[in-house]
LOVOMAR-768547 format. One record per residue (C-alpha): residue in one letter; residue number from 1; y, x, z. Coordinates in steps of 0.001 Angstrom, whole numbers. Each point is the difference from the previous one (the first is absolute). Last residue first. Layout:
BEGIN
aa; i; c2; c1; c3
A; NUM; Y; X; Z
...
This chain:
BEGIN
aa; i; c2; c1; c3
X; 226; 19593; -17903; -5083
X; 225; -2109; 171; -3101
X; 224; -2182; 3137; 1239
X; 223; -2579; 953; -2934
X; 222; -2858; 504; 1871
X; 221; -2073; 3786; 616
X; 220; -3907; -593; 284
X; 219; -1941; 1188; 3419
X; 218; -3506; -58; 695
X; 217; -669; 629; 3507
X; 216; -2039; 2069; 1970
X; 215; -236; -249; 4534
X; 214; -3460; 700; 913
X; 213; -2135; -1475; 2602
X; 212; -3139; -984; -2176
X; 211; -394; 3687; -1465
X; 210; -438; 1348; 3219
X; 209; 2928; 2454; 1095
X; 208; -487; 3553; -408
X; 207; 541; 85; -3591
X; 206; 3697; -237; 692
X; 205; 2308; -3077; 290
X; 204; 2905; -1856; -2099
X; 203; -963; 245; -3715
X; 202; 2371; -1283; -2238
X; 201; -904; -929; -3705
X; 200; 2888; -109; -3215
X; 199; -343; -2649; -2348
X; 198; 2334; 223; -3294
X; 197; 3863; -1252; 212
X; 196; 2511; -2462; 90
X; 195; -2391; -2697; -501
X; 194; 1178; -3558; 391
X; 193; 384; -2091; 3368
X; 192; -299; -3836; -1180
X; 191; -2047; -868; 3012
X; 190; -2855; -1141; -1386
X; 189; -248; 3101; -2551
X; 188; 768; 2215; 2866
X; 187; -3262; -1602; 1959
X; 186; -1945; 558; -2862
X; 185; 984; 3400; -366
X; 184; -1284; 889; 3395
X; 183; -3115; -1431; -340
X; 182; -838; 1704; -3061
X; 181; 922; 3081; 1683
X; 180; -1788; -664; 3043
X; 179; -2656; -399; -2146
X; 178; 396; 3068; -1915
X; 177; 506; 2129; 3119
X; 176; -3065; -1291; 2143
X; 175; -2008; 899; -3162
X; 174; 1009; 3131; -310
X; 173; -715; 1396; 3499
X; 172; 2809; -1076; 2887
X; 171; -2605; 1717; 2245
X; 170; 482; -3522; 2201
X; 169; 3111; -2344; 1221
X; 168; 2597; -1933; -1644
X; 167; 3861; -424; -717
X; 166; 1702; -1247; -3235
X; 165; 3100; 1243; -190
X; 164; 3078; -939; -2434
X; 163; 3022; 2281; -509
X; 162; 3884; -122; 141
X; 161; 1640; 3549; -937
X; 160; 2113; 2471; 1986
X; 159; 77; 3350; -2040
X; 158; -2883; 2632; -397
X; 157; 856; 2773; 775
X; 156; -1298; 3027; -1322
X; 155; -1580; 3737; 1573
X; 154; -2960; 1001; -2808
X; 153; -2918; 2206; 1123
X; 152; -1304; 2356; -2470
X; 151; 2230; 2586; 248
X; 150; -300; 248; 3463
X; 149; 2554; -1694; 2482
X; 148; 3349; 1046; 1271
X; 147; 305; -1782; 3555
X; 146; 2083; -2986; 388
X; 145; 3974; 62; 201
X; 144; 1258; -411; -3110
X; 143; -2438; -2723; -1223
X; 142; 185; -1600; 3452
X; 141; -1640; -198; 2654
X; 140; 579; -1929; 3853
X; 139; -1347; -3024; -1261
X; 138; -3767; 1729; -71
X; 137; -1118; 800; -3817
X; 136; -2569; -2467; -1425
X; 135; -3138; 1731; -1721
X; 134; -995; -618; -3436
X; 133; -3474; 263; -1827
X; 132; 564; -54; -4325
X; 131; -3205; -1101; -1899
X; 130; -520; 1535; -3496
X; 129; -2214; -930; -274
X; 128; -3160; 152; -2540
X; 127; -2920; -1452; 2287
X; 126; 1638; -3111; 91
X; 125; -942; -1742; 3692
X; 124; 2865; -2772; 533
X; 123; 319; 333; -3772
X; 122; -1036; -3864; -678
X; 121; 2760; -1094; 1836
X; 120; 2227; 687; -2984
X; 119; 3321; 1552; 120
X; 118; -612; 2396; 1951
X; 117; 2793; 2717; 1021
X; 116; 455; 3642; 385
X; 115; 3385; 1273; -503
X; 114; -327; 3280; -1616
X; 113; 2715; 3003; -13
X; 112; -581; 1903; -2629
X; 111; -1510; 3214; -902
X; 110; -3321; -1792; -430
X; 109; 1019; -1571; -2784
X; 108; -722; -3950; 489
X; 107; -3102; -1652; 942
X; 106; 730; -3776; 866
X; 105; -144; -1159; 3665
X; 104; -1218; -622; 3089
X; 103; 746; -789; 3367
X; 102; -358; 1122; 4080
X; 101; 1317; -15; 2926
X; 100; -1054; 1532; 3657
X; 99; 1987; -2781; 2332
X; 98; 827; 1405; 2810
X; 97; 1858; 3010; 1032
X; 96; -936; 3584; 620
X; 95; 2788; 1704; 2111
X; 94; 1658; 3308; -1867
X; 93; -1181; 3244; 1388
X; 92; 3011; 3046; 161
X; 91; -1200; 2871; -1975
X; 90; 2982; -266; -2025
X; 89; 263; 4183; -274
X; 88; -2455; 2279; 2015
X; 87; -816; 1999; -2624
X; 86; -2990; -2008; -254
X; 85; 1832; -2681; -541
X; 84; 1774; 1075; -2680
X; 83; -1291; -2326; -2542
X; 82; -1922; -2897; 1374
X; 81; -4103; 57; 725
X; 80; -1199; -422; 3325
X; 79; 3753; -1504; 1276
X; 78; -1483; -2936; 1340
X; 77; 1900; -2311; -2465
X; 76; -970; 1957; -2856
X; 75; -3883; 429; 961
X; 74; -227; -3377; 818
X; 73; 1163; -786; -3799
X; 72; -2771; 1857; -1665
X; 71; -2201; -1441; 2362
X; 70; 1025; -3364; -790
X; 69; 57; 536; -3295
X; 68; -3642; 1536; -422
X; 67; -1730; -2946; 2099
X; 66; 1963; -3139; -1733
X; 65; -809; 2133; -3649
X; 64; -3657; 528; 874
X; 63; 378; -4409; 955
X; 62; 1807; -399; -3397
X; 61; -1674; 1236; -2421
X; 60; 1131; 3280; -1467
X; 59; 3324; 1642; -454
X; 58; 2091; 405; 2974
X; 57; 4036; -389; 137
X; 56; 2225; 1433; 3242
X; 55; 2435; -2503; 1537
X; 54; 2300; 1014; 3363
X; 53; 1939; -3079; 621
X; 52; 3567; -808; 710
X; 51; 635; -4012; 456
X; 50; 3064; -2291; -306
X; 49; -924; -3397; 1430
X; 48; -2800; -2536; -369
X; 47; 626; -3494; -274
X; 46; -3162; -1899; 250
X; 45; -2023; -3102; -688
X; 44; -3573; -171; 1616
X; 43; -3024; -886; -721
X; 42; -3121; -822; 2603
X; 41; 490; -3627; -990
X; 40; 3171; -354; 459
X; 39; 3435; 2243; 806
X; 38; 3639; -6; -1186
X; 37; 3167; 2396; 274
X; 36; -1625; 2512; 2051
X; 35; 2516; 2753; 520
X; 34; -1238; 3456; -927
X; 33; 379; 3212; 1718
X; 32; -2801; 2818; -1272
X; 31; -2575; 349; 2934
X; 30; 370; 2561; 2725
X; 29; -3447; 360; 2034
X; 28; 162; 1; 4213
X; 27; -1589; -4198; -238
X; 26; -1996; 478; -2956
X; 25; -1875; 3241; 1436
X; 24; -720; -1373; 3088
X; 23; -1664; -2974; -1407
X; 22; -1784; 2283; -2480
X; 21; -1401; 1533; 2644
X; 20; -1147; -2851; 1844
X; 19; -1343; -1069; -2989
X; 18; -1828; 2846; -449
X; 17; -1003; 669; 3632
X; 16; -1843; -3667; -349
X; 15; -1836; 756; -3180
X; 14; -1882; 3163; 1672
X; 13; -501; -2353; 3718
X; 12; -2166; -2580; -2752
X; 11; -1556; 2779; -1357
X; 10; -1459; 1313; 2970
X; 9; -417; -3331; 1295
X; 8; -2067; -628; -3472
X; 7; -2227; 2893; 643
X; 6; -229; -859; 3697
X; 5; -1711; -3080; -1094
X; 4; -2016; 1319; -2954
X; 3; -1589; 1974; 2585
X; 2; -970; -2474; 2007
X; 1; -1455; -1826; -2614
């Protein structure tokens, strides 16, 4: 029994750095700017502005495609992997910002650009992609002024739109993103707010924190009437 005990303090002091952690993290981390216009429920109405993000596109299911993009991307913003950086050229680190995001869409050549979307909630976890993983650029970038990136890395941005968040905790696994989906959409329907767009995810802290204290959301874009 004893043992058990210092077991579970060991965990217990484990879970504790991770939320402090991620408390430290959230308060020095950029997030996108965004007015909230109305909030209930654990949902919130928003009005995002302007936004440059660094997007690269995975095939695969989603949480190989979560792990590949990121990395992808960290190796762009930390100047691992960007043409003529190792010349010495735009070796200059950009700040990570928060939230990780991610959607899904239809296959299309793969010389194209691809917006990833999902349409149904049921492809939370396809195993066919192709899921695209974005980063947010820091204010200070712009299109002109960021870093080149790799070939496979796509600078856009995405202009101001007016978007619906559902917030929760956990792995954000499959399940956790259909219902919050469903939920989500019923609380639009309620409110007269229609579709603008297919579900996107946001995911707000790293694997380090226990699964209980993270930050995701479930996001839909709204039509904005006024």
């Amino acid at each position: 029994m004893r043992i058990l005990a210092w077991i579970a303090a060991g965990l217990g002091v484990v879970a504790l750095g991770g939320v402090m952690a991620a408390a430290q993290y959230r308060e020095t981390i950029q997030e996108p700017a965004h007015t909230v216009i109305a909030r209930g429920e654990g949902i919130e109405l928003r009005d995002y502005a302007p936004m440059i993000t660094a997007e690269v596109i995975i095939e695969g299911d989603r949480r190989r495609a979560t792990r590949a993009g990121f990395q992808r991307l960290a190796a762009y913003i930390f100047a691992q992997d960007r043409p003529g950086a190792a010349e010495g050229a735009d070796r200059e680190k950009i700040a990570m910002t928060s939230p990780v995001m991610q959607d899904q869409s239809e296959k299309i050549a793969m010389t194209s650009p691809v917006m990833q979307d999902n349409n149904a909630a049921d492809g939370a976890e396809s195993s066919d992609g192709p899921w695209r993983t974005r980063f947010v650029m820091p204010s200070k970038y712009t299109l002109e002024n960021l870093p080149q990136a790799p070939s496979d890395i796509t600078l856009s941005e995405v202009p101001e739109r007016r978007m619906a968040a559902i917030m929760f905790s956990g792995a954000g696994g499959k399940d956790d993103l259909v219902a919050m989906e469903t939920k989500l959409r019923s609380w639009m329907k309620a409110k007269n707010h229609a579709a603008a767009g297919p579900v996107e995810y946001a995911f707000y802290d790293g694997p380090w924190v226990p699964a209980r204290f993270r930050r995701n959301e479930v996001m839909i874009p709204v039509v904005k009437t006024q």
